[in-house]
N, C-alpha and C positions, 0 to 999 in steps of 0.2 A: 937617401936619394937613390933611383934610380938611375939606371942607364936604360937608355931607349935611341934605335937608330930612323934617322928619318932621310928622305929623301928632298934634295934642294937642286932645283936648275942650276948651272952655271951663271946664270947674271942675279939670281937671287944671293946663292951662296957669296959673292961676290961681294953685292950690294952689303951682304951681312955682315962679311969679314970687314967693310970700311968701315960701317954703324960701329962695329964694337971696337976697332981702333981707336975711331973719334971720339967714343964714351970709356976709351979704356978699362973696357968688359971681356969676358971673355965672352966666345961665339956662344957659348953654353947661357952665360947669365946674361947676355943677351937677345935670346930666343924665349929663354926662361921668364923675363920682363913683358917681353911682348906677348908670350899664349896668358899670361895673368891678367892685361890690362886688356884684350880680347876676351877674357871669360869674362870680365867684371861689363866691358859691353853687352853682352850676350845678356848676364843677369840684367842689368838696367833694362835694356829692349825686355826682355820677359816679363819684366814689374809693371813696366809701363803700357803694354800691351792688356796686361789683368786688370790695372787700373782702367783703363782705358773702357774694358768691359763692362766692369762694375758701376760705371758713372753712366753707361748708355744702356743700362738695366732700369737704373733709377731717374726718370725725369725731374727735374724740380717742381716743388706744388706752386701754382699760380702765387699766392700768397706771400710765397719765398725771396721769389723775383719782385716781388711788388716793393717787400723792404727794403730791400738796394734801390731801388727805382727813386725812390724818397731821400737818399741819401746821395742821389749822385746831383754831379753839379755840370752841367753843359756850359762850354763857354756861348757867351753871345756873340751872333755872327753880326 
C-alpha cells in the first residue's frame, strides 16, 4: 500500500471521522471503501454510456419488432 496525503474540509473530515466510528473502520479503510465503490460507479456509467452508443448505432429491422409484436398480449380495456 501506499501512503498518499489528501486534503479534507473540516465538516467533511468530520463527517468521516463519525462514518468510520459507526462502521468501526478506520479513516483510511474508510475513504479506501468509498474511492472503490466511486470507481466501480464511474466504470458502470462508462459501460453504460458505450452501450448505450452501440444500440443507437443499430436501429432494429422492421421485422424484428414485428416478432414481439405477435407475442405481446394487451390487456383489454
Amino acid at each position: 500500500m501506499e501512503t498518499v496525503q489528501i486534503v479534507l474540509d473540516k465538516t467533511l473530515l468530520h463527517a468521516t471521522d463519525r462514518a468510520a466510528l459507526r462502521m468501526k473502520r478506520s479513516r483510511s479503510a474508510l475513504v479506501r471503501e468509498a474511492l472503490r465503490a466511486h470507481l466501480r460507479r464511474l466504470e458502470t456509467a462508462t459501460q453504460e454510456a458505450r452501450d448505450r452508443q452501440g444500440y443507437l448505432g443499430r436501429l432494429p429491422a422492421q421485422e424484428e419488432s414485428e416478432l414481439w409484436e405477435a407475442e405481446a398480449a394487451w390487456p383489454a380495456e
